[in-house]
Each structure stands twice: as C-alpha cells, then as structure tokens.
C-alpha positions as CSV (number, residue, x, y, z in Angstrom):
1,X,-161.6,-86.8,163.2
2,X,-161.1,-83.2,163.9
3,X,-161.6,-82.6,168.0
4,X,-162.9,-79.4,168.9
5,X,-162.6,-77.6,172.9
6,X,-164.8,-74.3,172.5
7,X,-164.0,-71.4,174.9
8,X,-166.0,-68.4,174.4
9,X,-164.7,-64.7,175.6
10,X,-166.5,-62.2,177.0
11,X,-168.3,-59.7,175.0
12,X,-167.0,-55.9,175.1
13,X,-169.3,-53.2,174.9
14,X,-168.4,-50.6,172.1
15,X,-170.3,-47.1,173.7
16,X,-171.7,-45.0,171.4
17,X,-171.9,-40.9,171.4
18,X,-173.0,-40.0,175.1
19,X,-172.2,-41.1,178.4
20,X,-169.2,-43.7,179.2
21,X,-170.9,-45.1,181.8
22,X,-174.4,-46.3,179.3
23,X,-173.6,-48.7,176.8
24,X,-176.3,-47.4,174.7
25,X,-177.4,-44.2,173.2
26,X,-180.4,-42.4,171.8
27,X,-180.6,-41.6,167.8
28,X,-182.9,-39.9,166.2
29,X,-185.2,-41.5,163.2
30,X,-186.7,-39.2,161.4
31,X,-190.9,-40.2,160.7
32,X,-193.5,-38.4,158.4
33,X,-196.8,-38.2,158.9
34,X,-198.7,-36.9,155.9
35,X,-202.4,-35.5,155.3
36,X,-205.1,-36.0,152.7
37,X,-204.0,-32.6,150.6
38,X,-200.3,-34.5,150.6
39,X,-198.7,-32.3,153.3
40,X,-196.5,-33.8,155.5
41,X,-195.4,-33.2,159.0
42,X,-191.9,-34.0,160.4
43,X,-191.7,-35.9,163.3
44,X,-188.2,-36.7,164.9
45,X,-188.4,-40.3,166.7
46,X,-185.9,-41.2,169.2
47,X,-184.0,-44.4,168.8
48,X,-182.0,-46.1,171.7
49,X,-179.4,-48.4,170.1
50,X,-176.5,-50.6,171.8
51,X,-173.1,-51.4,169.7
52,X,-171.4,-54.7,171.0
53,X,-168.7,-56.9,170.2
54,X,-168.0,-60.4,171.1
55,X,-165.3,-63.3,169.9
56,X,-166.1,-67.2,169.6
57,X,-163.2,-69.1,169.4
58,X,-162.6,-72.7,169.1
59,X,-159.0,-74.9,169.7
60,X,-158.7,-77.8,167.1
61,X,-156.2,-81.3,166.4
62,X,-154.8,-80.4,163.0
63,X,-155.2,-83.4,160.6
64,X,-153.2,-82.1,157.9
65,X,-149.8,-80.8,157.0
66,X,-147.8,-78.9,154.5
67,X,-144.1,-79.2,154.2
68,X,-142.4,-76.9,152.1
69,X,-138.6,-78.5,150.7
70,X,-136.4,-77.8,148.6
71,X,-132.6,-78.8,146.6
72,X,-129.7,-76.7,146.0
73,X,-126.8,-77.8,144.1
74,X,-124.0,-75.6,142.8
75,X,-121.2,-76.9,139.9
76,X,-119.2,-75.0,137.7
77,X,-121.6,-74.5,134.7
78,X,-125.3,-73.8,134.9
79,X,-126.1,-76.7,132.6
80,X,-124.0,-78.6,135.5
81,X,-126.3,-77.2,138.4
82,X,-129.4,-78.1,136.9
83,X,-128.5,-81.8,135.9
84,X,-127.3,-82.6,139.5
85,X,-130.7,-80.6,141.0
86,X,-132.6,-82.6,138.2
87,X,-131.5,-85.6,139.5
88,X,-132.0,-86.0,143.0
89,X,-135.3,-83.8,142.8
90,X,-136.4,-86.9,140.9
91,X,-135.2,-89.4,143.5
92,X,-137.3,-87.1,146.1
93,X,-140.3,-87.4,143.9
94,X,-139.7,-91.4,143.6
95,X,-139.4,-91.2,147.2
96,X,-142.8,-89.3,147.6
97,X,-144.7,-91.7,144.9
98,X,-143.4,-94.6,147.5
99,X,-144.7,-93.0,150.3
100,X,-148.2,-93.3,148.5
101,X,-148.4,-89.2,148.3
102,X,-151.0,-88.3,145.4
103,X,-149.4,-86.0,142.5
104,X,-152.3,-83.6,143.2
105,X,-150.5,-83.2,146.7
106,X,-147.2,-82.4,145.5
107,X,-146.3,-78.3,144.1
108,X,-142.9,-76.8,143.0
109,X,-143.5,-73.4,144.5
110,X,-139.9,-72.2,143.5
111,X,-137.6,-73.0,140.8
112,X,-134.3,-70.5,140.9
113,X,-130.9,-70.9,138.8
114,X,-128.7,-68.0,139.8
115,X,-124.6,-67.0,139.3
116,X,-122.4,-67.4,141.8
117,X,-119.5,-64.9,142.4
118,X,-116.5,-64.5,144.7
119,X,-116.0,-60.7,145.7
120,X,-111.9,-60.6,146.4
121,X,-110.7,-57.5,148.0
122,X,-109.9,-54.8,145.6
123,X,-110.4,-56.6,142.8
124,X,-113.4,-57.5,140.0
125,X,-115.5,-60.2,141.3
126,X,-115.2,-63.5,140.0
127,X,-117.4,-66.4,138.7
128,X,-117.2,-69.2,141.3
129,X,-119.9,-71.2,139.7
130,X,-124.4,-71.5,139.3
131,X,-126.6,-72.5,141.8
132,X,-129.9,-74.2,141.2
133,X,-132.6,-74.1,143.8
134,X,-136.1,-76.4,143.2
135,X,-138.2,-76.1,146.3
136,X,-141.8,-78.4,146.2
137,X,-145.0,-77.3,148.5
138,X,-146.0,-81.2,150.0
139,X,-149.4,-82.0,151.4
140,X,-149.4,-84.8,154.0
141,X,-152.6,-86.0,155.0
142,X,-151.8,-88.8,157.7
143,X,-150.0,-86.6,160.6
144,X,-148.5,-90.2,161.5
145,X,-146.9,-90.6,159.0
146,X,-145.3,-86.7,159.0
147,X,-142.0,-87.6,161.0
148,X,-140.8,-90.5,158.1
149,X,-142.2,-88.7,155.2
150,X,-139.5,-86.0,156.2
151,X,-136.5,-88.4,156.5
152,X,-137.3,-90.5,153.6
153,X,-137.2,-87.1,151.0
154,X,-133.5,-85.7,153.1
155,X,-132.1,-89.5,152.7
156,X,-133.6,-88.8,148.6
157,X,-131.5,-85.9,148.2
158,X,-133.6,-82.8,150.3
159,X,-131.0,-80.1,151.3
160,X,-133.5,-77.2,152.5
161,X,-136.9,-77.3,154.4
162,X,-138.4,-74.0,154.6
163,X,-141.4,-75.0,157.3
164,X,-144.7,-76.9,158.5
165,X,-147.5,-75.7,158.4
166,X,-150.3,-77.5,160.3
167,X,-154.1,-77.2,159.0
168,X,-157.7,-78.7,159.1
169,X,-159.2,-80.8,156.1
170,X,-162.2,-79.2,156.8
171,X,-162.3,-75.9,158.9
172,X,-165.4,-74.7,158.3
173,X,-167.2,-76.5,160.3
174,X,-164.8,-75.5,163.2
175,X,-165.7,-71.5,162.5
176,X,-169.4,-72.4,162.0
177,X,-168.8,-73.3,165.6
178,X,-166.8,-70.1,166.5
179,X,-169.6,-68.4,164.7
180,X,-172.2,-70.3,167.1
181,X,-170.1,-69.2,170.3
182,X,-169.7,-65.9,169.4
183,X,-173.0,-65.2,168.3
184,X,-173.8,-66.5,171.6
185,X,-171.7,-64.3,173.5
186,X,-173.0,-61.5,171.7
187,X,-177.2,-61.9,172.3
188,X,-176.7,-62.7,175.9
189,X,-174.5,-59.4,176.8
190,X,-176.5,-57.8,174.8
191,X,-179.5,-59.0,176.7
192,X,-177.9,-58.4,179.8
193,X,-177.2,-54.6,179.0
194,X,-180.6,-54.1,178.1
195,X,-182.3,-55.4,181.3
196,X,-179.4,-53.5,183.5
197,X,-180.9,-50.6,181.8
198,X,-184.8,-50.9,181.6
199,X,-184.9,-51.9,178.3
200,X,-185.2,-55.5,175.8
201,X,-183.9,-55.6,172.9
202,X,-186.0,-55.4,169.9
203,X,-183.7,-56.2,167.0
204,X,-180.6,-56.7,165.6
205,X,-180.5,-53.7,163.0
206,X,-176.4,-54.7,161.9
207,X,-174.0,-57.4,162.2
208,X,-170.9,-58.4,160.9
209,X,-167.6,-60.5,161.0
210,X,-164.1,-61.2,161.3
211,X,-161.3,-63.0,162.0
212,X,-161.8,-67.3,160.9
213,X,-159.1,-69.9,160.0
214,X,-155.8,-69.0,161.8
215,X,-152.9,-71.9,161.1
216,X,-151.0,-70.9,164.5
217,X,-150.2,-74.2,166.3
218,X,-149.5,-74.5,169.7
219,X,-147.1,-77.0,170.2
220,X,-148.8,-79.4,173.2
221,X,-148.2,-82.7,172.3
222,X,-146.0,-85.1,170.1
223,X,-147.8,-86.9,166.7
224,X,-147.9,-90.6,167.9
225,X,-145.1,-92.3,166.2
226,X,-144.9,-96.0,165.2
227,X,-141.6,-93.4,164.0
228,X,-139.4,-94.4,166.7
229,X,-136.6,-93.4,164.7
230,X,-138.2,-90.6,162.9
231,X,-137.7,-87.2,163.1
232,X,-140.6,-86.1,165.9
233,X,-143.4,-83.9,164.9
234,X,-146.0,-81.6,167.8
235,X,-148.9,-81.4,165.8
236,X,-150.4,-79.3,168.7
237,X,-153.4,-77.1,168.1
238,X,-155.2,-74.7,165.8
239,X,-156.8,-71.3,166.7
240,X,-160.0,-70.3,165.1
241,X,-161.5,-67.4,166.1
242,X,-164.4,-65.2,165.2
243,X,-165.3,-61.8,166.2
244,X,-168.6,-60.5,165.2
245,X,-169.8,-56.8,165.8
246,X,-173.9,-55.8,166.0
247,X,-176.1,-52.7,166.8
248,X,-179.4,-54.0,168.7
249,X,-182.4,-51.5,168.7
250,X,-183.6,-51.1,172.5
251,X,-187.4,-50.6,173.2
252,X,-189.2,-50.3,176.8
C-alpha cells in the first residue's frame, strides 16, 4: 500500500502591471450597450484581477522498481562474442523465470555488437577482437524481494547494471492529492489577498498545471530484508509535486 505524507508550500503571488506592493491590478473589459436603431455605445469596464501561484506536493513509499542490466562479452570473432553473450543472457532469463518475474516485466532495451581495436603508437590500429553488449530493462514488483533478485541475475552471468529506478504502481492517485493540496493553497491565498485588499473573489477566470510524477528517491530507509545476505536496497521516497497557476476576478 502506497503511504502518502502531504506537505503543502506557500502560495506566491505573481503581480501584475502596476504597483509591487498590490497583488492585483485593474484591466479594462470593454462592454456595449446598444439602442433600438442598432447604435451602440462603448463603455470601458474596469476589471480587478489577481495572478497566483501555488505548489501541492506529496512524499510517497515506492512499491515498484526498475533495474536496468546488462552482459558484455568480448572473444576473438563476432560470431564468438555473441554465442558466449547468448548464453549466459539465457541463464539470467532462467534465473528471472525462477524468481517468478512475468515475461511482460522483462525488456532488452540495448542490444550492441561492436569491433574492438588496439591503437599501438605510430602504427595502424589493430583488431583485438568484438564485443557484444545485451542490456534488459527489469520490472520488480515486490521491493522485498529487490536486494536477491539482483544477486541471483550477477551469479547468472550479469556483468553491468546501469541503475534503479524507484516508482509507484499507481501515481495518480498520489498527484490527485498534490492536485487537492495545491489547489488548496491556491483559493485560500487567494482569499486572503482579496480580504487584505477590500475585495472577494468572484471567480476563477484561468488555471492551469505543472509539474506531477517525479521518480527522485530520497534514500531514508533500508527495504526490509528476510535478504540477510543480499545486496541492500533504500527504497526511500518519491516526490510528486504540482504547481498550478490561476487569475481570480476581484469584485467589492
């Protein structure tokens, strides 16, 4: 179960054209008012409008991972390279199947099979060999587990891994909440503002959004390990923040 710690941050006011020290300014709406013979009049309306930001932001337990791995082998021929790579990339994936990972789970992002050359001073370079380079994108869904999953694929034949990265099964119910806070934010400074000023707010006449789903963990505390000799894991937390921007129309 995903846990979620909200914190919201303060608003900022965004001024617009006129004084720094009024978080609101005056704009004029043009109106018409028009006669029976179909003349009309123009009538300039003022408008007093207030331009705020806020951010909602929400910490949350990952409860998912991506390991990206990978095998290099060299030998003398290509045909060489990529039998010994084909090989122990199928023990990994035997390894994988035993550790109950579903195919739809497992991705080769990268498959390389490149020359190898030794560069001897003043003098042509020379063929030392191929290299082969198969590197799989892993999804592991029990965090638990993370710490053997990684030894069992090295003792398989894994050479390289590239990274972790740490996500949520489902995250958009943790920005709906970001959403919520900022929001939040955002009506009651806009509120406040208003009131300072001798005014209420009448509507919300724009909004919009940025930011969401940020995989930056912030490494807090260990997986729990019935690993003892695993490889440890910090899971530690997600960011998810949401900034949203809106212009309120002010009345008396």
């Amino acid at each position: 179960m995903t846990k979620l710690n909200i914190t919201t941050l303060s608003a900022v006011a965004v001024l617009m054209a006129g004084s720094a020290a009024l978080p609101a300014a005056a704009q004029t709406a043009p109106t018409f008012n028009c006669n029976k013979d179909a003349s009309c009049l123009f009538t300039p309306q003022a408008t007093t409008t207030l331009n705020l930001s806020a951010q909602g932001e929400v910490k949350a337990t990952p409860d998912t991972a991506s390991i990206n791995f990978g095998v290099m082998t060299e030998a003398k021929t290509a045909e060489e390279a990529m039998k010994l790579n084909r090989d122990r990339m199928n023990a990994v994936f035997a390894a994988l199947k035993k550790l109950g990972i579903a195919d739809k789970n497992i991705q080769t992002s990268n498959l390389n099979l490149n020359a190898q050359y030794d560069y001897p001073q003043n003098a042509p370079a020379v063929l030392r060999g191929y290299q082969a380079s198969n590197r799989v994108t892993v999804k592991v869904d029990d965090l638990n587990r993370l710490g053997t999953s990684i030894d069992a694929v090295v003792k398989a034949g894994i050479n390289q891994i590239d990274g972790i990265n740490f996500g949520l099964k489902d995250s958009q119910s943790a920005e709906d909440t970001a959403r919520k806070a900022a929001v939040a934010a955002l009506t009651q400074r806009a509120n406040l503002y208003a009131s300072a000023m001798g005014y209420k707010v009448k509507r919300i006449v724009t909004l919009s959004e940025s930011g969401g789903y940020a995989p930056q963990p912030v490494y807090k505390t260990m997986a729990r390990a019935e690993m003892m000799d695993a490889t440890p894991i910090a899971a530690g937390e997600l960011n998810i923040a949401i900034n949203v921007s809106a212009e309120f129309e002010l009345e008396k």
